[in-house]
C-alpha positions, -999 to +999 in steps of 0.1 A: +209+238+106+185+256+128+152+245+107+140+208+116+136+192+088+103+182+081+097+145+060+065+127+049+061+088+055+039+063+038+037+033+064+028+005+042+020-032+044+044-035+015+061-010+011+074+022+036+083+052+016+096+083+031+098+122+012+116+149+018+106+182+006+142+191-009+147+159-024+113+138-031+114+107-021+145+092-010+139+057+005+114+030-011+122+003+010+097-034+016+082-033+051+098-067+062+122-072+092+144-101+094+149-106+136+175-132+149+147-145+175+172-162+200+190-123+202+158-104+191+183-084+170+169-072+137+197-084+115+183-067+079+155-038+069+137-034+037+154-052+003+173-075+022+153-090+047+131-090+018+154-111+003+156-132+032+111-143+031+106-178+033+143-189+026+160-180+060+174-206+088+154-214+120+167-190+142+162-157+117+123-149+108+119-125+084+083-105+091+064-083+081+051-060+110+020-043+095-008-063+085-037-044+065-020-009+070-021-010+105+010-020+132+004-056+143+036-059+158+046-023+171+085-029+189+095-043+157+081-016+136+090+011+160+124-005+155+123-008+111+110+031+114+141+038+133+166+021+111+139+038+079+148+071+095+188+064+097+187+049+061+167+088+053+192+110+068+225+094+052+205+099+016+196+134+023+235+138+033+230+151+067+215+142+101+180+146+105+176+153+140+144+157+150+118+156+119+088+165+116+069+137+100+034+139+089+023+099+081-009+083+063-033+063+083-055+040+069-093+056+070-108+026+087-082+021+117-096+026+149-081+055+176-061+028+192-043+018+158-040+056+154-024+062+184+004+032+178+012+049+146+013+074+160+038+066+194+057+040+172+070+069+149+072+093+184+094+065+193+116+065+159+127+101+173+102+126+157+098+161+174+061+165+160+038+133+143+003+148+123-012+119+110-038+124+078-061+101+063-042+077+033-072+090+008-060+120+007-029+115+009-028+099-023-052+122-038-024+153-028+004+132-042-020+128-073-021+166-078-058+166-072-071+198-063-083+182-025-087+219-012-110+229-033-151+216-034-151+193-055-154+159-059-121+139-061-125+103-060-096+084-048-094+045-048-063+036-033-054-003-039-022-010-013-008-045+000-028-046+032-057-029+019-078-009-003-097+023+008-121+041-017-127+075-009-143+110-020-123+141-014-138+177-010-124+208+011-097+186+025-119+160+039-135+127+036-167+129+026-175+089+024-148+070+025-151+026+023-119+006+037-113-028+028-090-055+044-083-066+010-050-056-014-023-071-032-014-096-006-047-112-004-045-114-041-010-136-039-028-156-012-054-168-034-027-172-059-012-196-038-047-213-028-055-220-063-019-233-072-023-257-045-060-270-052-056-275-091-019-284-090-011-300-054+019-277-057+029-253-030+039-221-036+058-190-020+048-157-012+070-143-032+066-162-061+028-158-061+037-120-063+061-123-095+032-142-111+006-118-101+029-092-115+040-110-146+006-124-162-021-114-134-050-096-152-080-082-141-114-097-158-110-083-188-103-103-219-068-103-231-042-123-251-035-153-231-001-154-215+016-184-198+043-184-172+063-220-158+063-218-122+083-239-095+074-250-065+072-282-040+045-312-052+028-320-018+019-352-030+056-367-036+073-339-015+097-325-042+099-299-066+078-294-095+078-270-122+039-263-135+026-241-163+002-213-152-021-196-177-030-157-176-068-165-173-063-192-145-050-167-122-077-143-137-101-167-121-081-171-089-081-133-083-117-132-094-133-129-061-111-106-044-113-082-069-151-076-069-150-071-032-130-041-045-156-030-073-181-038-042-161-009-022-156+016-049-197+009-056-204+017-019-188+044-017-198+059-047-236+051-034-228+068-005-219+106-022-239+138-021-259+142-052-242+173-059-207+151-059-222+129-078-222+153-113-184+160-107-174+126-106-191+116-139-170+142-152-140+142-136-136+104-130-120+082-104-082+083-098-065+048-090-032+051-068-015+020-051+006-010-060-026-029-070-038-001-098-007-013-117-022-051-120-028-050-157-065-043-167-074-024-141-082+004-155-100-008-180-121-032-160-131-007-136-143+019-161-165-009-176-181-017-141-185+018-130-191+033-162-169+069-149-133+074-166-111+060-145-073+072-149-040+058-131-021+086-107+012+100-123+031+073-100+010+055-083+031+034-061+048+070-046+018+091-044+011+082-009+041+090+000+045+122-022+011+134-006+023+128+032+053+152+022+034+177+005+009+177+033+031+194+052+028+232+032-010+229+038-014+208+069-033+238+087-061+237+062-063+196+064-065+203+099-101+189+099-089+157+081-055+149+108-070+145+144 
């Protein structure tokens, strides 16, 4: 019991995911706190207060307290981290006292975003925080080879955002973050419902159509999906029919802002770089490389294979917890 154990976190917008070197990943838990606010007691974590979005009575808010991967709301999330942490340590079957926990950081926060991270999981009750870069991250839980010089292009599509980045010797090389992921894409879901369709929508049910019949622009059998929600004109519900290629077009814009980003960054490689990727391609990671079409789509635009990580919703996390073996020679990459 002498040995501290040592566990990786993925800090989401969505999702938090923690990974334990014995056991893989043990919690995958939604990033939403429900809070009583008269008490500020945090009633639920993760699936319930998931549960809880946009259906809860006056006193009890459910939030979310990271907007586009960084901590916009750091007691609270110092507070879900803490009750993440207890949730770890009775699935791993004993106490973790005092981990060491290397977690991702998106590539575009600024030091002062860094350094709440980086107190808030302090805070939680970790003995030692290294923080690395989410790129690689994801490229690690991939199974790229990220120590070695070559090019590994990583293009990692979360809730909060989407960073595009290319990988040798353990460190960036040029790297593109955008504010824009998978909950901007149910925003403009919910947009569009309300301009064509008067009807308002919920958060969560723009995300079970995005993940039902949300396609990128690629051509594809149309699919249709009924959909329920509140008619603003008379005030009461209403059930609509949503087509696959309507909510193509909603997403439309959002999504080349992504191609935009993975374009940038791709300008922005060494020539030498440049002849690996064409051959060893781009690898998408992240909730948003599972919206169907991606791949596809991408490898049209950019005309590189593209290929979807093993798991691409875990990789993060599976990349913060094998970080730790090498996390002397990513030294340059965690400040």
């Amino acid at each position: 019991m002498l040995n501290t154990s040592e566990i990786g976190i993925d800090l989401g917008t969505a999702n938090i995911l923690v990974y334990s070197k014995t056991k893989g990943i043990i919690l995958n838990e939604p990033s939403v706190v429900a809070i009583d606010t008269e008490t500020k007691k945090v009633l639920a974590v993760g699936k319930e207060a998931k549960e809880m979005i946009g259906k809860t009575p006056g006193r009890i808010v459910a939030i979310r307290p990271l907007k586009d991967g960084v901590i916009a709301d750091y007691d609270t999330t110092t507070e879900m981290l803490r009750q993440v942490m207890r949730k770890a340590s009775k699935k791993v079957g004993f106490a973790i006292r005092k981990p060491n926990v290397v977690v991702c950081t998106p590539s575009g926060s600024t030091s002062v975003e860094r350094r709440a991270i980086h107190d808030a999981v302090r805070n939680a009750g970790a003995k030692k925080v290294h923080l690395i870069e989410e790129p690689v991250a994801a490229a690690i839980g991939s199974g790229m080879p990220v120590d070695e010089p070559v090019a590994n292009v990583v293009v990692d599509i979360g809730g909060g955002s989407t960073e595009v980045a290319i990988i040798s010797f353990g460190g960036v090389v040029a790297c593109n973050s955008i504010r824009i992921g998978g909950d901007r894409l149910d925003d403009d879901i919910i947009q569009y419902v309300r301009k064509e369709y008067n009807v308002l929508i919920g958060e969560r049910t723009a995300e079970h159509i995005k993940m039902e019949i949300g396609y990128a622009l690629v051509d594809h059998e149309e699919l249709t999906m009924e959909v329920r929600g509140r008619d603003l004109v008379t005030g009461l519900p209403k059930t609509i029919t949503l087509t696959s290629y309507e909510i193509r077009d909603a997403i439309k814009e959002s999504l080349l802002h992504i191609l935009e980003a993975i374009r940038a960054t791709l300008e922005d490689s060494p020539a030498e770089l440049s002849g690996d990727i064409v051959d060893r391609g781009v690898i998408l990671s992240g909730g948003g490389a599972l919206l169907n079409g991606m791949q596809e789509w991408l490898s049209q635009e950019i005309v590189v294979p593209v290929h979807l990580a093993p798991s691409p919703l875990e990789s993060v996390a599976i990349g913060t917890g094998k970080a730790l073996k090498f996390i002397d020679k990513l030294h340059t990459a965690v400040r």
